[in-house]
C-alpha angles and dihedrals in degrees: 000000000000111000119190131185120218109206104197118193114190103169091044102128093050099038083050081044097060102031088064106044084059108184093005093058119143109259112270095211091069128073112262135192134176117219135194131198111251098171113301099348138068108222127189118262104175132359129195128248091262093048087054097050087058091051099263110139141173116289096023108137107249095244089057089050090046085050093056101045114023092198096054129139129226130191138182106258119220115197104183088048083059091051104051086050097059099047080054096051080046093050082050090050092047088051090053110022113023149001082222112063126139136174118248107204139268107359104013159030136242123210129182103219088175089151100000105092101073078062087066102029106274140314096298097040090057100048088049093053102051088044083055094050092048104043083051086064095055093254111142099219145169130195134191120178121196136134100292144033096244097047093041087048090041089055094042102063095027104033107018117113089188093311138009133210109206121193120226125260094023091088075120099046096044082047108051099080099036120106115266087243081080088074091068099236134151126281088241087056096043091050092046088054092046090052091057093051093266110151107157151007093266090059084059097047097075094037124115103243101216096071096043080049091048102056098028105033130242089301102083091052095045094048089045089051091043090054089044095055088246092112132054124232112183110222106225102216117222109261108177122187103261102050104107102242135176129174149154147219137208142211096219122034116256123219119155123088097251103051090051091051084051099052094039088060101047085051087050092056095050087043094059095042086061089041090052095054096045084049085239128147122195132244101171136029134191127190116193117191112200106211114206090243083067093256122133123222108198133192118196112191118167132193133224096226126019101277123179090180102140083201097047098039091051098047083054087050100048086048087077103040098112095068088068111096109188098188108192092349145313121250105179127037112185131178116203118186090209092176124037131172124192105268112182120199110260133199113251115241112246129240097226096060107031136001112244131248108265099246103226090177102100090050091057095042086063103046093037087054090050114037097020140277080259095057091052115073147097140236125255124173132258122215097253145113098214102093091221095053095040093088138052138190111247133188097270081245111046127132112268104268094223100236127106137226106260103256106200095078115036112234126218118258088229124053121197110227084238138002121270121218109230126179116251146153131241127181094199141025085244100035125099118248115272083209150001137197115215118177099340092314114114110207121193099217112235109184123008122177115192164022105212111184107227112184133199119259096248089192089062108045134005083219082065104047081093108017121119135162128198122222127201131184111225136173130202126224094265091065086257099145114205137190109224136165143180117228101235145020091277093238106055107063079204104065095059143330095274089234116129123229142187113237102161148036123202124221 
């Protein structure tokens, strides 16, 4: 079943606005509005949050606003400014998210995430993250996800707070009480349905739909079965000028296995020869089938490095072949290279001199494109002496850190993600533990080595200027090593708690 996010944007002139003009920003703290000249008047385009909540609204003439609000600020509005900003946020969102992203005029984006979502964690996870990015960026932003483009577009801008989930299959149900403006129709259609006593979806839903043909045109049906998921609308991905592409298209439809393998790697081939000539190398592909029902089957594949290898970038391709589903046939193949990185030819170390560095990129290339970019990784330290904060998740190929594992205490090859109280005995504050008790299993410890003297950071946090923890090896009589540690110097009550927690497991 097809999914698609609607990213709505209602502060999007003045968050562009003030992205843009940096330091010399207009004040936030002071009402805001953008103009522009319609004859002789100036009449408002866009307000920020503050002038709206001081009544100030779209389409208001610039002296009545004045009027309202003495302090206000106007500025000049540019449209087409605005536009060419947001077909720029959408080509950010293509190159993160999904090969299938489009902007929807004139305050948001649509994406089509059908398959996309397992890569950030599911459907929730990844609207949060791209809400977080863009909030980060001072973009004042809303996002709704369901089966369609009308009903994800309808909940984002009347649902959405700031995101909505929508189930599948309830695109009726979310609708029915939202206002009919949520259909996107014209003002004339909405007046005349107001007219008739019309207030919201759920009025239309019951309705016979010849009469209400009949007085308002094709348009409201097809709007209402958009919305419904009974009617298709194509999104057209955004395709600028500089994005290396390559397609093809076919006289007759193609729909087995190995037609479509053949085909990848013959659009591969031509890919890497224009990537050859630009110096470019490819992080990101994105192969987007056209069905002849007007659906569009996608594979995303990334690299770890930037590759051009016509061999290696088609095996990752054909890896993924069985998500693509033809149906009756495939018109259009097309290869986008959506992220590229300069990538200069290099001589190739010789055996006789020197042996060459084992290449772990393809390996990753192939965990990272079926489990996520975020379940393939590896550990580098962090200069700290709080065993949580001493390591850090890096990109598997990133560059060595530079920084060491501390050597005089061994660590243990697994770390908890956090520590777990167990029950235990002592005899003294500076003694191991002679047992300990860890989810229901009671172990007689055997051999213990410590204690290691572990303090608070002070600079991060007052709770830590006299906190300490100590920290013991054991080992059980089946051979089984722990980490353990009690919270606190076992005679102040102020530097920790005294329980005793597991916070390691050898290997």
């Amino acid at each position: 079943m097809a999914r698609v996010i609607s990213v709505y944007l209602p502060l999007w002139p003045v968050d562009r606005l003030r992205r843009q003009a940096g330091e010399v920003a207009p004040s936030p703290e002071a009402p805001l509005v953008l103009a522009v000249r319609v004859g002789n008047l100036r009449l408002v385009t866009a307000a920020c949050s503050l002038a709206q909540d001081l009544g100030l609204s779209v389409g208001m003439p610039v002296s009545k606003a004045q009027a309202m609000v003495p302090d206000l600020q106007v500025l000049p509005h540019d449209p087409q400014a605005d536009a060419t900003s947001l077909e720029r946020l959408a080509l950010w969102v293509l190159q993160r998210v999904s090969p299938i992203v489009a902007v929807d005029p004139l305050d948001g984006l649509v994406i089509d995430s059908t398959g996309a979502d397992h890569l950030h964690g599911g459907e929730a996870a990844l609207l949060e993250t791209l809400l977080g990015r863009l909030v980060m960026s001072g973009v004042t932003a809303r996002a709704a996800i369901a089966d369609s483009w009308g009903a994800a577009h309808a909940l984002a801008r009347h649902r959405a707070d700031p995101m909505h989930v929508a189930e599948p299959g309830m695109a009726e149900t979310l609708l029915a009480p939202l206002p009919l403006s949520a259909l996107r129709l014209p003002p004339a259609t909405l007046a005349g349905l107001h007219t008739l006593g019309f207030a919201c979806i759920g009025d239309l839903l019951g309705q016979p739909r010849a009469p209400l043909t009949r007085r308002f045109g094709p348009e409201l049906c097809r709007r209402l079965d958009q919305a419904l998921g009974h009617a298709a609308e194509p999104i057209e991905p955004l395709r600028p000028p500089e994005l290396v592409e390559v397609r093809r298209s076919f006289a007759e439809p193609i729909a087995a296995a190995e037609t479509i393998v053949r085909y990848i790697g013959k659009l591969v081939a031509q890919l890497c020869a224009v990537l050859e000539e630009r110096g470019l190398g490819a992080r990101r592909l994105d192969l987007l089938c056209w069905r002849i029902d007007a659906h569009v089957q996608t594979v995303r594949v990334g690299l770890a490095r930037p590759q051009r290898d016509p061999q290696r970038l088609t095996r990752l391709l054909c890896e993924k072949i069985e998500t693509i589903s033809p149906g009756y046939g495939i018109e259009i193949l097309s290869l986008t290279a959506v992220t590229v990185e300069p990538l200069e030819a290099r001589q190739m170390a010789s055996r006789l001199l020197e042996e060459p560095v084992p290449d772990l990129s393809a390996l990753v290339d192939v965990l990272a494109n079926r489990v996520g970019v975020r379940g393939v990784y590896r550990l580098a330290p962090v200069p700290s002496d709080v065993p949580e904060r001493s390591v850090t998740r890096i990109a598997a190929l990133s560059e060595p850190v530079g920084a060491g594992w501390p050597g005089h205490w061994p660590r243990p090859a697994r770390l908890l993600p956090r520590p777990e109280p167990i029950e235990t005995l002592a005899l003294l504050p500076d003694h191991p533990p002679v047992w300990i008790s860890w989810r229901g299993i009671r172990r007689k410890v055997a051999r213990a080595d410590g204690p290691e003297r572990v303090f608070g950071e002070w600079w991060k946090r007052d709770a830590e200027r006299i906190a300490v923890r100590d920290y013991f090896r054991i080992e059980d009589e089946a051979g089984e090593r722990f980490w353990v540690f009690r919270a606190g110097d076992g005679e102040n009550a102020d530097t920790g708690s005294h329980r005793w927690f597991l916070h390691g497991v050898f290997g």
